[in-house]
Structure formats: structure tokens, C-alpha cells
N, C-alpha and C positions, 0 to 999 in steps of 0.2 A: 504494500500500500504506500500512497505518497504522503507524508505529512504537511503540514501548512506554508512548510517553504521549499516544496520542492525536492526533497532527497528520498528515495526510496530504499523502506523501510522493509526487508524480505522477511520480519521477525521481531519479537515481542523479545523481552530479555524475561523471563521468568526468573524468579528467585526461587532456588531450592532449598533453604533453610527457613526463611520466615511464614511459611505455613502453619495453617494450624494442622497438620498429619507428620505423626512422624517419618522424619526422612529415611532410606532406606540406603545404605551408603553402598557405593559401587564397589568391589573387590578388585582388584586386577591380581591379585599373585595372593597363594597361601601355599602354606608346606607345616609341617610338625614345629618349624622354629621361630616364622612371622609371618606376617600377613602386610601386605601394603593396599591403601585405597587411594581412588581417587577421590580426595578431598573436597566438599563444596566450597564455592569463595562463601567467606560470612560464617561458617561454623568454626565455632572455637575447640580449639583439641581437649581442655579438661577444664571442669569448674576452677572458679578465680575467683578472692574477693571481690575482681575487678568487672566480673561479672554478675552482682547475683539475680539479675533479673532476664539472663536467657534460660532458654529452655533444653536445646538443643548441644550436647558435646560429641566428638568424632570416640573421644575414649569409651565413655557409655554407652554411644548409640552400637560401635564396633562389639566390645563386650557381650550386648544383648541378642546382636543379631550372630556371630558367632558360638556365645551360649560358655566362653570361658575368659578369664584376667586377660586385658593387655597392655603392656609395656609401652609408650612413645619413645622412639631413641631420639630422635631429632626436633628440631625447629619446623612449622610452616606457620606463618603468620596467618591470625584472624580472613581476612581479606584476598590473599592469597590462595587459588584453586591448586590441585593437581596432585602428582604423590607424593604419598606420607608412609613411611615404616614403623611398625608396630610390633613388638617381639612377644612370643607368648611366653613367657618366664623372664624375672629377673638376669636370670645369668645369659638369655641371648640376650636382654638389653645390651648387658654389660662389655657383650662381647663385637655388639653394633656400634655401641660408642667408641670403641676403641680405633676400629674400622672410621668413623665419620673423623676421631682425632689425630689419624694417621693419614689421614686426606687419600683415602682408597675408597672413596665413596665420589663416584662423577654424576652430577647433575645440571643439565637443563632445562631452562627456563624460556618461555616466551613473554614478549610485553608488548604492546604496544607506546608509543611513545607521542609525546608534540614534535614536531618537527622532523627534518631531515637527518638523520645523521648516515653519513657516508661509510661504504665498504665495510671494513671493518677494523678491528683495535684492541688496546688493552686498556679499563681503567686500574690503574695504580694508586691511589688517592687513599692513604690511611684517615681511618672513622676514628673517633671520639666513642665510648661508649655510650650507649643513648639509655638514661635513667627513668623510670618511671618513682613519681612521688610516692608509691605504697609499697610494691613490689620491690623494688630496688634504695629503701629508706638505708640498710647500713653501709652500699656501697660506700666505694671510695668516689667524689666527683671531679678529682682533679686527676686521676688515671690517664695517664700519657692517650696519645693517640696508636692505636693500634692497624700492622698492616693490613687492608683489605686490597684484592685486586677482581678482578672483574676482566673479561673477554668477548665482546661481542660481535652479532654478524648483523648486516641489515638482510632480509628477506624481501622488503616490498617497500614502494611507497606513494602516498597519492595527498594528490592536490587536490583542496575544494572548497566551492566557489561562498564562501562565508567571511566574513568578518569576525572572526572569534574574538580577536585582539583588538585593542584600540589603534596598532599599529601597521595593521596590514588588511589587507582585503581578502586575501584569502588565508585558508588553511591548511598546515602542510602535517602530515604524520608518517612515522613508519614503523614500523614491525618486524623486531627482535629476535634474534635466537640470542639468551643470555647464558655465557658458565662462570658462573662465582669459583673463585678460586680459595677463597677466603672463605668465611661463616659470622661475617659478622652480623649484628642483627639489625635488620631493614638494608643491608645494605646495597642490594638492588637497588630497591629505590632511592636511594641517597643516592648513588653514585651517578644514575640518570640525573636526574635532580642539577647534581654538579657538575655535569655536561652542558645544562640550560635544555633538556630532554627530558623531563617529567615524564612518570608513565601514566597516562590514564587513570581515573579514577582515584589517585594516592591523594586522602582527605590532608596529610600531614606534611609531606613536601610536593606536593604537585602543584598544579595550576586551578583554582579553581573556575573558571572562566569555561576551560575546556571541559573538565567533569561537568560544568552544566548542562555544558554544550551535547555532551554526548546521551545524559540522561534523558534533554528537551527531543532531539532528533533521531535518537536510537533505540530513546528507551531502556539503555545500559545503565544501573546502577552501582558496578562492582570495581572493583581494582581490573585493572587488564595485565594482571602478572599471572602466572602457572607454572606450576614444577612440570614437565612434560617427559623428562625423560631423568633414570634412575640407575645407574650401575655398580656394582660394587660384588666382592666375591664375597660365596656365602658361610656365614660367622661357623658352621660346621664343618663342611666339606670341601669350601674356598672353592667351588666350583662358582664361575660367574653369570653372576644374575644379569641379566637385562631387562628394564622394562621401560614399553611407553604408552602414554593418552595421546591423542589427538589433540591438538590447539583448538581452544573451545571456538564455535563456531561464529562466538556473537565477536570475537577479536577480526574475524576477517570482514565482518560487514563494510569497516569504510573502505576498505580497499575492493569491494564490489562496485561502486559508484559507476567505474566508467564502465562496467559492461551491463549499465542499466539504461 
């Protein structure tokens, strides 16, 4: 369908967390030692002070639909879709974390972004650690700056006919393959961010301009980042895993435009 200015609209963004039915979460991989899903964007991995008024977790809802305990070894942010590892006992956590701290864990990511960015690169830009006022109250807040680096490719990009910015007539985006080299946290997004490359939807260093933009024309509500791809050998038998999702579909809509 076409909206009120013209851009066609092949798709509604449905949210999959904030229903009232509980969610039913995707599996991509199990075996006797973990389990990995594909995460929805907006569902948080475990209750939080910082949450107490949702309803929905990936640890609970996982647990329930499984029917036994499970473990998170790693990080995926709120906002962020895509895969997540889950170990069915302490001791493969323990055995997954070693693996993520030994950086024998390869992961990519897609984003879409503001703007052009060219071919491809590395960002090398050490972060600051990013404190939170409850959660992180005994840190240290004067902690050096720590290395993060960042790799990425452009896949696509498109022009269109909007005035998003007070500075330009039209608007330019592209679309990421992202590999953190690092783990630091958000640092996707900061590191776009620090390019002048915001990703989509990022409430905390993005553009707000353009998240409007894309909610008023797209109807997209969410971050436009995703884990999409997930390697590493397995914590038993060090035979290597590979796994992927597909890049959610509502990230390729602007780069649909011209063949509408």
C-alpha cells in the first residue's frame, strides 16, 4: 500500500513481544548441551529490577517451552533481534564463557544505518564503559577507556526523495554486515554512532529524526540491528557449530523503493 507521501509500504512491522499471547520463541539449534534462538527485538533475556513491569523474558519463556533450566552465556541487548546461546547446565555455561573470553566465538550482525558509508573498514575506537545508575551503582566510573574494534561491509544503499534532515532534501541509508571484534556493550551502536552512521531505531545514540521517520513511513518500531550469524566450536566435542537467520525482512524495505 502507499502511505500519505508516497513511499510504498509492502508490510506492516508487527511487534512480537508486546502482545497480549504469549510469545512462542523460535529455536534454530539444540543438542544435550544448548540451545540457541532467534531472539525477538524488545524481549529482555531475564527479569531486572530495571524491568519490573514487563511481562515477557527469552530465559523463562525458553525454560517453559523446553520444559528444563537454562543458562545465558552471553550478551544480546533488549532491542536487538537475532541469536542468543543458552547452555542447559551451569558447567556448559561455564564452558561457553570461556569460549566467548577467548574470542573463539565469530559473530555477525546486520544494521541498517543513516547514511552512506563506503566499501568497507575497521572501526578501532576504544569505549568508555557505559554505566547504568542501579545496575552498575559500585562500579568504578573513571575506568580507562577500553579496546573495542569493529569490521564492517556495506551490502546496499539507497536514496530517497525526503527531507528527513533540516539539511538536505533527500535521504541516504545503507545496510551493514557488522563483526565486532571486541564485546563491548552497545558497542555497535556507539561505534556507528561515531562514524556520524547511527543505526536505525537506536532510542540512545541514534538520530531521532530518522526513527520517526521510519516509524511514520514504515511503520518500523524497533532497532534495525541483529545477531544473524553465530560460530564457534562446540564446549564438548569442539566440533564446529555454525548457525544463521535470515536478515529480518522489515530491514530490506527501504532498499525496495526503487523497484516499486
Amino acid at each position: 500500500m502507499l502511505d500519505t507521501k508516497g513511499l510504498m509500504l509492502t508490510q506492516q512491522w508487527v511487534d512480537p513481544v508486546n502482545g497480549q499471547e504469549r510469545p512462542e520463541l523460535n529455536i534454530v539449534y539444540q543438542d544435550d548441551a544448548i540451545v540457541v534462538i532467534d531472539k525477538p527485538a524488545g524481549l529482555l533475556v531475564h527479569r531486572t529490577a530495571l524491568a519490573r513491569r514487563e511481562k515477557w523474558f527469552a530465559m523463562q519463556l525458553l525454560r517453559d517451552q523446553i520444559g528444563q533450566h537454562v543458562f545465558p552465556v552471553h550478551r544480546l541487548d533488549r532491542p536487538t533481534s537475532g541469536l542468543m546461546v543458552f547452555a542447559l547446565s551451569a558447567e556448559i555455561a561455564t564452558l561457553m564463557g570461556d569460549l566467548f573470553t577467548a574470542k573463539k566465538v565469530n559473530k555477525v550482525y546486520h544494521a541498517v544505518v543513516r547514511g552512506y558509508v563506503q566499501g568497507h573498514g575497521r572501526i578501532d575506537y576504544p569505549l568508555k564503559e557505559e554505566l547504568d545508575k542501579i545496575a552498575d551503582k559500585l562500579a568504578d566510573p573513571d575506568k580507562a577507556a577500553q579496546e573495542a574494534i569493529t569490521d564492517y561491509l556495506c551490502l546496499d544503499q539507497i536514496e530517497l526523495p525526503f527531507a528527513v534532515s533540516k539539511k538536505h532534501a533527500t535521504s541516504r541509508y545503507s545496510l551493514l554486515q557488522l563483526s565486532p571484534k571486541t564485546g563491548r556493550k552497545h558497542q555497535l551502536r556507539r561505534h556507528l554512532a561515531h562514524l556520524r552512521h547511527p543505526i536505525i531505531g537506536d532510542t540512545n545514540h541514534g538520530d531521532g529524526r530518522q526513527n520517526k521517520f521510519f516509524r511514520e513511513h514504515f511503520g518500523i518500531r524497533r532497532l534495525l540491528l541483529a545477531a544473524t550469524h553465530l560460530s564457534f566450536p562446540h564446549p564438548l566435542n569442539n566440533e564446529q557449530v555454525s548457525l544463521e537467520v535470515p536478515v529480518p525482512e522489515c530491514f530490506k524495505w527501504p532498499f525496495q523503493q526503487n523497484d516499486v
